[in-house]
C-alpha positions, 0 to 999 in steps of 0.5 A: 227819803224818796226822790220826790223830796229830792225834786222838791228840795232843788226844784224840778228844772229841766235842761235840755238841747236839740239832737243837732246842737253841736257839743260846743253849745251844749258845753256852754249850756252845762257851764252856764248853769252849772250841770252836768248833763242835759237831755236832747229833745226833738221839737215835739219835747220826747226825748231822744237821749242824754249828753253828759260830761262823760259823753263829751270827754270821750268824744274829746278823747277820740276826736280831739277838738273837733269833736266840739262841732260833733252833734249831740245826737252823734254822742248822746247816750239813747239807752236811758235809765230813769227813776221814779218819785217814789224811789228810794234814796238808797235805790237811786244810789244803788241804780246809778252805782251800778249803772256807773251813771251820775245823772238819772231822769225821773219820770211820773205816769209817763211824764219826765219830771224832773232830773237828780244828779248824784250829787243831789242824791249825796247831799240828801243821804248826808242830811239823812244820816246826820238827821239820824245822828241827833235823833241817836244823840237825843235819845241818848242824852234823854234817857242818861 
């Protein structure tokens, strides 16, 4: 299973917010739909960075409550990892196991589109290995 059927199964919606948002407004933004990770755009749309939940405990961690009125591009992450439609599940869990990262953009020809969160990934990898499963056990039971 590839990223591209991941992409399809959730759809291709992109949250993003600008370099100067504070933190509070992006914790409301990942609360009101329910992510956890948005990436920061300039005005022209190119992407500058990604902000987490990681991203903004730490600053919580190091600067306490003021750390909401920090902006994003005081905190985002700038070094991005990103996917390919065509990866693999197994290697997009591998990437983001080994990065230690739970949010990967994924970019085709140049252009970003879409995002999967290991959540997304999981969830895929489950349904793989159940799908296998019945496989296994009607083969079984075809051939008893």
């Amino acid at each position: 299973m590839s990223v591209a059927a991941i992409l399809e199964q959730k759809g291709q919606e992109i949250f993003s917010a600008r370099p100067d948002d504070t933190l509070e407004a992006i914790t409301r933004l990942l609360s009101r739909h329910n992510i956890g990770a948005v990436l920061i755009r300039d005005a022209t749309d190119a992407v500058l960075g990604i902000l987490s939940e990681r991203d903004i405990i730490r600053a919580i961690a190091t600067h306490g409550a003021a750390a909401l009125l920090l902006t994003a591009s005081a905190v985002m992450t700038r070094d991005i990892i990103y996917g390919s439609p065509c990866d693999t599940v197994d290697k997009v869990l591998a990437t983001m196991t080994e990065r230690r990262i739970r949010h990967l953009p994924v970019v085709e020809e140049g252009k970003l589109i879409g995002i999967v969160s290991i959540g997304d990934v999981v969830k895929r990898r489950i349904a793989d290995v159940e799908e296998e499963a019945d496989q296994l056990r009607q083969f079984v039971a075809g051939n008893a």
